[in-house]
Phi, psi and omega in degrees: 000164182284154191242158164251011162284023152061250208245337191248048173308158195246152158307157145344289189303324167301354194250140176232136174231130199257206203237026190110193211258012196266281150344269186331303168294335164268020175261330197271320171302307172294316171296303204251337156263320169105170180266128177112325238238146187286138171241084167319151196177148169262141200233120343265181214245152133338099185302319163312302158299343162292320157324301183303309185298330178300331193264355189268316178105034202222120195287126179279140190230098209300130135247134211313130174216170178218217181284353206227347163132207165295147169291139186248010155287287170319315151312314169316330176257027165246334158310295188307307200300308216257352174067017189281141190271350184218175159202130167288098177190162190228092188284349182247152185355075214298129195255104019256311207300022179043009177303125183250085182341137197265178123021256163322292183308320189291018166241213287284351130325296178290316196302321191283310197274340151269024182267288181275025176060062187240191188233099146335081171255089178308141132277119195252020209318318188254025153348308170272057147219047159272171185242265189283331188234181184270192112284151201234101185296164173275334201249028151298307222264353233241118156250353167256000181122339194292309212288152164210143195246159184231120157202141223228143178280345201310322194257350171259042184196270166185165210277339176281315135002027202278072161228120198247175145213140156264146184214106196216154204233150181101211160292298209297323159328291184334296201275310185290317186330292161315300177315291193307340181297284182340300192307279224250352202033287158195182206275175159262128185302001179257327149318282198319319185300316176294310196275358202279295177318299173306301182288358189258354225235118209310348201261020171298295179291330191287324147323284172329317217255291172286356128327300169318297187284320159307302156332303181292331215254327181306292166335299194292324195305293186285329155317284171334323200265330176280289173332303216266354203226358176211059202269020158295315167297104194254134192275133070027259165253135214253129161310173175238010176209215189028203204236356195228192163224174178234108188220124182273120223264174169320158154293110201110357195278157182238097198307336181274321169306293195298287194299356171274333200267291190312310182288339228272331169265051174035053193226122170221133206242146171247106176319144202263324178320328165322310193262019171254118189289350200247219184270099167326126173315271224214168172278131185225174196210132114306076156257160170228155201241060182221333187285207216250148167073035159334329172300357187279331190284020186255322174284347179292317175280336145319320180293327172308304201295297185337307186294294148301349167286304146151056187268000000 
């Protein structure tokens, strides 16, 4: 199948294939930082990968991101301060803030993490899901080595479906290989077969292509349905990919309340503190426009509104 790592496409060999993105992410966190050893993360972050890093033993070190991705000054003074060997990040519609890294920052983003002789651990989770714009993996551009890449089939294929690859070059190849061995010894060749079957097959792109138009008319919707009926829950920004929206709720709001109240009208909302490896900015919320029933989301932001007015 066609790769989306461009020029720096990888060999056979360069591919580890894990038991989902999970796995993967914690073989490469033990192999290339260690236990005790500082991990660079965009704050806030995947709640999954910080589980992994927790179970790797490998000390989270937050750096500040936004609708636009990471600050790359402040990495850059995290790198220095801390002596860190990795960065932990999600350049394409980044979960939850669906931020997709321009241009300019992935070069200054690689210029920085190959200044310090560090390791890029791209998470692509969300590669089949752009909207408006494509993904632009980072480790197209990565010819030394730097990038180790992550991509998992479970949420563009199903959830039955556990099939990930890491793709690292080198020693660092070397080193995850071993972790994976360890974790998992190996995938079943009959998954691999199954998921081989799917992605090969013409009518793959034409899923995607409708994935695509679904997402966008799901995205636009519930946007709409949060501005007009809970516009206190303020969108920043409206993503250009992915599965969630971000939204930052008043100062002072008391977050654990709103999420008990809200489901209790049956709207269940994900507290956004789950996804700060640190001391939370401000109380956020994670919805998401990927499930089932859209027509529901205009009484959902309401129930929202309703819930932040204290009605």
């Amino acid at each position: 199948a066609a790769t989306p790592l461009g020029v720096a496409a990888p060999s056979a060999s360069d591919v580890i294939i894990t038991p989902g993105s999970q796995g993967g992410l914690g073989a490469a966190f033990h192999a290339l930082v260690g236990t005790g050893n500082p991990l660079l993360v965009e704050s806030p972050t995947y709640w999954g990968a910080m589980l992994a890093a927790a179970r790797a033993g490998v000390r989270l070190v937050p750096v500040a991101g936004g609708p636009a991705g990471p600050d790359p000054d402040e990495l850059a003074r995290a790198f220095e301060r801390t002596g860190a060997r990795a960065f932990y990040a999600q350049p394409n519609f980044a979960n939850p803030s669906g931020a997709q890294w321009s241009p300019a920052l992935t070069e200054r983003v690689l210029d920085l993490v190959r200044d310090a002789g560090a390791f890029l651990i791209e998470d692509d989770w969300a590669h089949d899901f752009g909207i408006t714009t494509d993904a632009h993996p980072v480790a197209a551009l990565d010819d030394s080595g730097h990038v180790v890449y992550l991509r998992s089939l479970t949420k563009s294929v199903s959830p039955s479906v556990r099939v990930a690859a890491v793709v690292a070059r080198g020693p660092a190849r070397d080193r995850i290989l071993a972790e994976v061995q360890a974790q998992s010894m190996y995938v079943s060749g009959m998954l691999q077969a199954v998921a081989w079957d799917v992605v090969s097959q013409p009518a793959w792109r034409t899923h995607l292509r409708g994935v695509r138009h679904q997402l966008a008319s799901r995205r636009d919707l519930l946007v709409t349905a949060v501005r007009e009926h809970a516009p206190s829950a303020h969108i920043e920004a409206v993503p250009p990919g992915g599965l969630h929206l971000w939204a930052r709720l008043p100062d002072g709001t008391d977050l654990p309340a709103l999420v008990r109240d809200c489901e209790a009208r049956g709207v269940v909302v994900a507290p956004g503190d789950e996804w700060f490896p640190a001391e939370p900015t401000a109380p956020h919320l994670r919805l998401n426009y990927s499930g089932a029933n859209p027509g529901s989301f205009p009484d959902a932001a309401r129930v929202l509104g309703d819930v932040l007015a204290g009605r």
